[in-house]
C-alpha positions as CSV (number, residue, x, y, z in Angstrom):
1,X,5.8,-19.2,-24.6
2,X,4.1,-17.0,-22.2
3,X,2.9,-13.5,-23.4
4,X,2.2,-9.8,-22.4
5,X,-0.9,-8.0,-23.3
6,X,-1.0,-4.7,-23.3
7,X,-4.0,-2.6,-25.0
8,X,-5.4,-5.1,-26.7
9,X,-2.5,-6.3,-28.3
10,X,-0.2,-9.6,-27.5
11,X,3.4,-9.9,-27.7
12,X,5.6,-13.2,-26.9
13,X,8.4,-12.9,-24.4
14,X,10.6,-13.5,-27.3
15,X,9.4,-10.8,-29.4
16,X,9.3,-8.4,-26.4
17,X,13.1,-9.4,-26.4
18,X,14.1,-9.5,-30.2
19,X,12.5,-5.4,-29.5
20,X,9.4,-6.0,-32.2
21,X,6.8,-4.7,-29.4
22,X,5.4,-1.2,-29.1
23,X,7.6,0.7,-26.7
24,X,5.0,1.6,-23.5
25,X,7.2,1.8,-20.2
26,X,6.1,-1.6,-19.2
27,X,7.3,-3.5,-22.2
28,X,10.8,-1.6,-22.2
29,X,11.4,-2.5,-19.1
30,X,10.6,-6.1,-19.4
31,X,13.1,-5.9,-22.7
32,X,15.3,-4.7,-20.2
33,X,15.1,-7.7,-18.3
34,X,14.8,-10.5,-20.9
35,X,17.9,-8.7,-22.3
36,X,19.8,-9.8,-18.6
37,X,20.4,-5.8,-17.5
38,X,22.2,-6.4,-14.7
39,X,21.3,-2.8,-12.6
40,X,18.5,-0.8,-12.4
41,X,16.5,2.2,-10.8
42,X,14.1,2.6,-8.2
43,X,12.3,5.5,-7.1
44,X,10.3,5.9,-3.5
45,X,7.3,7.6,-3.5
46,X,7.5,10.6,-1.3
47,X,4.8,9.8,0.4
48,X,6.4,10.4,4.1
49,X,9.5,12.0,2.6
50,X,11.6,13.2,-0.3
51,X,11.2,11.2,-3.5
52,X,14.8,9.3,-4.0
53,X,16.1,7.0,-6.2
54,X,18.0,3.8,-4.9
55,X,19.9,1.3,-7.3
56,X,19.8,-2.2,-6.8
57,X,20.8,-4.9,-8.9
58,X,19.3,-8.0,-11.2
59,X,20.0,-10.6,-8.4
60,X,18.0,-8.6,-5.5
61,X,15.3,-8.4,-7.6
62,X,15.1,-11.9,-9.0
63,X,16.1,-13.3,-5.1
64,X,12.9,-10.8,-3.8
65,X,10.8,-11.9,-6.4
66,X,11.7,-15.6,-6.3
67,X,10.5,-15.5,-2.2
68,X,7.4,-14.1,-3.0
69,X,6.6,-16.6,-6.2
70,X,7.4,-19.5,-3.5
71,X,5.2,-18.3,-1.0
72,X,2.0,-18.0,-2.9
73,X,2.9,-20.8,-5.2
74,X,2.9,-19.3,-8.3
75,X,2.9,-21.6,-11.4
76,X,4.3,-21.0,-15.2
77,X,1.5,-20.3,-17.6
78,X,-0.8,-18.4,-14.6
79,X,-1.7,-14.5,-15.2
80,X,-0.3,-11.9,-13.3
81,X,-2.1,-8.2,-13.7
82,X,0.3,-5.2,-13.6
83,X,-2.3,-2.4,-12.7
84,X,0.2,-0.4,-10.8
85,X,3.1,2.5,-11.7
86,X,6.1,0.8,-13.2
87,X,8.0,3.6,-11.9
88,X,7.4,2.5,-8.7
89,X,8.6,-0.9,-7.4
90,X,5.3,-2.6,-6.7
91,X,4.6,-2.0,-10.8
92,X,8.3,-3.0,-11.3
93,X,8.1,-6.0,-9.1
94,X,4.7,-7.4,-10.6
95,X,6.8,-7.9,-13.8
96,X,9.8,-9.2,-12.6
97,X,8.0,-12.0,-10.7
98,X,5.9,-12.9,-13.5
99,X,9.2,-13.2,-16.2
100,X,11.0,-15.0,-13.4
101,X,7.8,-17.3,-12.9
102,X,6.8,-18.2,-16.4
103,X,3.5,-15.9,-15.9
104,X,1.6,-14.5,-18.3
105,X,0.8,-10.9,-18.3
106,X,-1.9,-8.4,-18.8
107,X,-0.7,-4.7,-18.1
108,X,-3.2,-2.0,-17.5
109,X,-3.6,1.4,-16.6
110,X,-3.5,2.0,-12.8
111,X,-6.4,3.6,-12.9
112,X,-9.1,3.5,-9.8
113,X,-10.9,0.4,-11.5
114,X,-8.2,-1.5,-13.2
115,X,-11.2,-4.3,-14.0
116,X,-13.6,-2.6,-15.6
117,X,-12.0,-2.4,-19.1
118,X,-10.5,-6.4,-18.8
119,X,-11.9,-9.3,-21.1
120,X,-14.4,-10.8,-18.5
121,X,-13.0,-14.4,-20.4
122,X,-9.3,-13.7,-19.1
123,X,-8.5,-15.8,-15.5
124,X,-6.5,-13.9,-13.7
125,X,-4.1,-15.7,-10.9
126,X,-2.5,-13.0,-9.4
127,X,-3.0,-9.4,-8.9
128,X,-1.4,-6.5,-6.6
129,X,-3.8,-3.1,-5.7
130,X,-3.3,-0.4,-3.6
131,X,-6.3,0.3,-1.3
132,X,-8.3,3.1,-3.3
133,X,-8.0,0.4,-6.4
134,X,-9.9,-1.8,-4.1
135,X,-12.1,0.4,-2.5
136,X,-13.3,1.4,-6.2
137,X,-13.9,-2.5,-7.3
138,X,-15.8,-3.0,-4.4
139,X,-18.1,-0.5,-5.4
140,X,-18.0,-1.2,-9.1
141,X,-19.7,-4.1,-11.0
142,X,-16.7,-6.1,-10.9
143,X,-17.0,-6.7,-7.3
144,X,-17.2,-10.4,-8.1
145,X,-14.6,-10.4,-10.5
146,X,-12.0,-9.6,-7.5
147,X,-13.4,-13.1,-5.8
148,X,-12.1,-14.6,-9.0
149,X,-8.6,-13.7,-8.4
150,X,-6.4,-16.6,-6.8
151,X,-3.8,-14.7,-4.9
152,X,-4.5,-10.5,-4.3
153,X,-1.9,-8.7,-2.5
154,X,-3.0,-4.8,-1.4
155,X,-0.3,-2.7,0.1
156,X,1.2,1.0,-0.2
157,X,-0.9,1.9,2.6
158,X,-3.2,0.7,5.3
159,X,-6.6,-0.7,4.6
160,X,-9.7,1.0,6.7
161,X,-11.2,-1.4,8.4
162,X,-14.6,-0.9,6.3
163,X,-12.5,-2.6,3.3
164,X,-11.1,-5.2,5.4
165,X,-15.0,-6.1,6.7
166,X,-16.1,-5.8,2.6
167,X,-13.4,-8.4,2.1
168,X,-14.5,-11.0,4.8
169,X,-17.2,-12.9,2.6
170,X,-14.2,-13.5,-0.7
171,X,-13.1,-16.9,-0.8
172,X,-9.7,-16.4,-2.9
173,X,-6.4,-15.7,-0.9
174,X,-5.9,-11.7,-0.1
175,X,-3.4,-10.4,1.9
176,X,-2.1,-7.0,3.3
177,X,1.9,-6.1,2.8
178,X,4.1,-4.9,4.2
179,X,7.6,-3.2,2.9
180,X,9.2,-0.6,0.6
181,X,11.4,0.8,-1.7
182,X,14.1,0.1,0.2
183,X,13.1,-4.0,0.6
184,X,12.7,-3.8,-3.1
185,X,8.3,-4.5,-2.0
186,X,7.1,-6.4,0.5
187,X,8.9,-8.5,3.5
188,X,6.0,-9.6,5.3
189,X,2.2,-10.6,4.3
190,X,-0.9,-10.4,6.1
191,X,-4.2,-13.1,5.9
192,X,-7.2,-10.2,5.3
193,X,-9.7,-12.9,4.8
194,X,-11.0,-16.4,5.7
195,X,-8.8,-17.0,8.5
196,X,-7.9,-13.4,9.0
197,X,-4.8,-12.4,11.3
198,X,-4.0,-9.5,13.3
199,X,-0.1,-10.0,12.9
200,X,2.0,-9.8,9.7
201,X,4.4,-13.1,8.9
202,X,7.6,-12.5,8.4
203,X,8.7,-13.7,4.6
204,X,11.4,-16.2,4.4
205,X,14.7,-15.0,4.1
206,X,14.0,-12.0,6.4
207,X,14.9,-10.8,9.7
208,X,13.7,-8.5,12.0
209,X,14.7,-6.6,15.2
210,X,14.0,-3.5,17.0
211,X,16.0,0.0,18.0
212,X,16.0,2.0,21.0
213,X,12.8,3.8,19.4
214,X,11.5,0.9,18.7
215,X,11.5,1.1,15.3
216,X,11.5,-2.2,12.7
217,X,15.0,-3.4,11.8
218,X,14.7,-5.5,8.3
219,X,17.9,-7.5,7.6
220,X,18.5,-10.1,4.6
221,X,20.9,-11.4,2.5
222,X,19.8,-10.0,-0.8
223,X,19.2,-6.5,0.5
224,X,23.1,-6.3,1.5
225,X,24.8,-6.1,4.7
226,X,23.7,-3.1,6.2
227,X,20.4,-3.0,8.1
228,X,17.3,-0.9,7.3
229,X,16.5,0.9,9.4
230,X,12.6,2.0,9.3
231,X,10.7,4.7,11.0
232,X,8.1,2.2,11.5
233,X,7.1,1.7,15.3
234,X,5.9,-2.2,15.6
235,X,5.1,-4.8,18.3
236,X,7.1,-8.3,18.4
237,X,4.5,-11.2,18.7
238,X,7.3,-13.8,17.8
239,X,10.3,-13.5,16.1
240,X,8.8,-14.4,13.0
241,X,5.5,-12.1,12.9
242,X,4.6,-8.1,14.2
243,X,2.3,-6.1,14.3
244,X,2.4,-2.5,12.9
245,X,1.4,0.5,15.3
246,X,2.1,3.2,13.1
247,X,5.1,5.7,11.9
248,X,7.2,7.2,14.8
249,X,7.4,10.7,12.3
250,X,3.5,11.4,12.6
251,X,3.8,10.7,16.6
252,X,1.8,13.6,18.2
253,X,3.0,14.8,21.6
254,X,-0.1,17.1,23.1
255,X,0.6,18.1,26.5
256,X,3.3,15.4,27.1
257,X,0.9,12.4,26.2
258,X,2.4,10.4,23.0
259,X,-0.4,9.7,20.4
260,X,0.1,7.5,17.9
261,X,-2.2,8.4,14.8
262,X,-2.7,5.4,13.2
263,X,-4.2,3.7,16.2
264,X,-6.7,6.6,16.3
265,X,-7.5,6.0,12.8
266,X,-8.4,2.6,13.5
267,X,-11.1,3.7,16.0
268,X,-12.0,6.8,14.1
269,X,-13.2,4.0,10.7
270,X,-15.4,2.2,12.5
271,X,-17.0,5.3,13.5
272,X,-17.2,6.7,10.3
273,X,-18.4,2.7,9.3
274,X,-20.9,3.2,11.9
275,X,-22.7,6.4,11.0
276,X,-22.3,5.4,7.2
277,X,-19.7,8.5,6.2
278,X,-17.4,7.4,3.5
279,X,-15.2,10.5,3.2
280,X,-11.5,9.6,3.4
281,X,-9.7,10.9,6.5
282,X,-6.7,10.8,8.5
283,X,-4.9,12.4,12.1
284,X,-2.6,15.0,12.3
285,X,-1.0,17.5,15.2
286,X,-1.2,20.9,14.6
287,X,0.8,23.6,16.8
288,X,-1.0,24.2,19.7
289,X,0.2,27.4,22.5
290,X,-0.2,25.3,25.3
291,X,0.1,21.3,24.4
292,X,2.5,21.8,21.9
293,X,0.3,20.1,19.4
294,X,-3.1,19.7,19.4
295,X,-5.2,16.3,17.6
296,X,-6.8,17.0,14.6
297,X,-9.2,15.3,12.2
298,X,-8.5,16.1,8.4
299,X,-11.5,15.0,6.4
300,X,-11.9,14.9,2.3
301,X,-15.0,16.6,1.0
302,X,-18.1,18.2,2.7
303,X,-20.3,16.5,6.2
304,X,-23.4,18.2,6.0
305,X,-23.9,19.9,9.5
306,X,-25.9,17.2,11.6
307,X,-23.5,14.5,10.5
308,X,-20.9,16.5,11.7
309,X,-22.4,17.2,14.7
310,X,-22.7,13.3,15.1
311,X,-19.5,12.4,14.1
312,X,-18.2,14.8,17.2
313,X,-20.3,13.3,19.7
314,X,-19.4,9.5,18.5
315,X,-16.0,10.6,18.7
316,X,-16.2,11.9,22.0
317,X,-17.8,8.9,23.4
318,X,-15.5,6.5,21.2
319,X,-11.4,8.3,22.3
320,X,-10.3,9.1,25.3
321,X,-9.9,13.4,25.9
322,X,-6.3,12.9,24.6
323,X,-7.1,11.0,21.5
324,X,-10.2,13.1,20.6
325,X,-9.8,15.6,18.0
326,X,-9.9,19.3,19.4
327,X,-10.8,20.3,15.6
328,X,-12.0,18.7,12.6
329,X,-10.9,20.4,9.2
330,X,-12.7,19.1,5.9
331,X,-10.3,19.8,3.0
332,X,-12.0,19.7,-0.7
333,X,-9.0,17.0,-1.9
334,X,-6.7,15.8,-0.4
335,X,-2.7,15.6,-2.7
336,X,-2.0,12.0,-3.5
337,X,1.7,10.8,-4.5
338,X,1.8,9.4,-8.4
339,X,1.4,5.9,-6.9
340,X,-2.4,7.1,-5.3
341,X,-1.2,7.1,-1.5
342,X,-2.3,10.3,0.4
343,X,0.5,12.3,0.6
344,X,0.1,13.3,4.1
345,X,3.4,16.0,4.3
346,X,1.9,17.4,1.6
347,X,-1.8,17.8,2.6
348,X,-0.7,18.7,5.8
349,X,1.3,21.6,4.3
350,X,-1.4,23.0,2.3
351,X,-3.8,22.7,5.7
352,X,-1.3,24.6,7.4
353,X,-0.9,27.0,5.3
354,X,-4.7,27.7,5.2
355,X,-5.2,27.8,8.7
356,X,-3.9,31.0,10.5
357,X,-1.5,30.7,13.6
358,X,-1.3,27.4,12.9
């Protein structure tokens, strides 16, 4: 019979059902489930938007899990750690999968280091983090422990490409996600180690096309008969696999010339890699009289002065002038969403409103 453990103590599936288990949000929902509710609710983030809730029903989920459970091969009797929000559908999903599967499960915190507190004896076969979560293990004692994992997946946001390099030497499966509320998780994976790809593969069941923008269109069965429609600009290597340029809503237009942050942000890590800063970072556009917007460089924490001045001339050397960043601004912390993404809107609200004119 598999089992749930949740601070330090162990519950059958059956006992979780028959309601003799301590009430924490993750074992009512799963009493939910083993009950056969039938319609549930999601709610999105916020981080690019306003939070929403969206209702789907038992069969979505069990048909979303079921295609992810094939693809990794995930057995009956394996462990599954739940380290993430169960308000949000990554936390939701981890369970569902596992009860579909036959899994047994450990539920933490989602705290930074979701490993540290874990019985070193426990084997853990599959595991979902969102990239801070990883970026804290690697620099944690439990490093190793991560290796140990069969199947990782790491999505809510992108990785920096320091991460992906720390990841290069594990020799368990890892991949990068892609999805969202709305495709109740993940639609496509992406290798991150071993043989590493540059594309994400489409999961089965799963279509994809472009708009006029173009912007991802994600089509299935399970997810009903309309399209979604995402504000996600990509590039089509076959029908079957894409790769992600960024979101068409954080687009900067200075001076006419389209810049799409992301893509900066890609070169901007390996300079940060480079000169050994590991502040967290992102682009924005800020009003500008003349260009419309200007490119900025939002930093978390304090550079001391000569790494700043380094960081400006490795950037200017590194972008072109469009790309380069007229200003940097170092902000003490940036606001995060409750599932630990950056919340960008937000941060850039609270720049915005600390910078005059602006």
């Amino acid at each position: 019979m598999p089992w749930l453990l949740e601070n330090d103590k162990r519950y059958t599936f059956d006992e979780i059902k028959n309601g003799v288990a301590e009430k924490s949000s993750a074992i009512r929902f799963c009493e939910q489930w083993l009950n056969g509710q039938t319609e549930f609710t999601l709610q999105t983030s916020g981080s690019t938007g306003t939070p929403k809730q969206i209702h789907v029903t038992r069969e979505q989920l069990k048909t979303s899990a079921r295609i992810t459970a094939e693809y990794l091969s995930l057995k009956p009797k394996q462990t599954a750690l739940v380290c993430l929000e169960i308000s949000f559908v990554a936390g939701l999903m981890m369970l569902v999968r596992a009860m579909e599967t036959g899994m047994n499960i450990i539920v933490t915190s989602p705290e930074a280091n979701p490993l540290q507190s874990l019985n070193t004896e426990l084997q853990i076969d599959f595991a979902a983090f969102v990239p801070y979560q990883v970026e804290s293990i690697l620099k944690s004692p439990q490093r190793e422990r991560l290796n140990e994992i069969r199947n990782v997946i790491i999505g809510g946001a992108p990785l920096s490409e320091q991460t992906r390099e720390a990841l290069q030497p594990f020799t368990n499966t890892m991949y990068a996600t892609y999805g969202m509320t709305e495709t109740l998780t993940h639609i496509a994976l992406q290798k991150i180690n071993g043989l590493v790809e540059n594309t994400f593969q489409i999961l089965p069941g799963f279509e994809i096309d472009r708009d006029e923008r173009g912007c991802l269109i994600v089509k299935a069965a399970h997810l009903g008969h309309e399209p979604i429609i995402t504000n996600d600009l990509v590039e089509f290597v076959s029908k079957n696999k894409f790769r992600w340029l960024g979101r068409i809503d954080s687009v900067i237009n200075s001076g006419g010339v389209k810049i799409i942050p992301e893509q900066v942000e890609s070169a901007i890590a390996r300079v940060f890699e480079n000169i050994k800063i590991r502040n967290r970072f992102f682009i924005t556009g800020l009003p500008h009289p003349q260009f419309g917007e200007s490119v900025v460089l939002v930093v978390e924490g304090k550079l001391l002065p000569e790494i700043n001045e380094l960081l400006l001339k490795e950037l200017d050397q590194t972008l072109s002038r469009y790309e380069n960043p007229k200003s940097i601004y170092q902000i003490e912390q940036f606001i995060y969403t409750q599932s630990g993404k950056i919340n960008r809107v937000k941060t850039i609200e609270d720049l915005r409103f600390k910078i005059p004119n602006s």
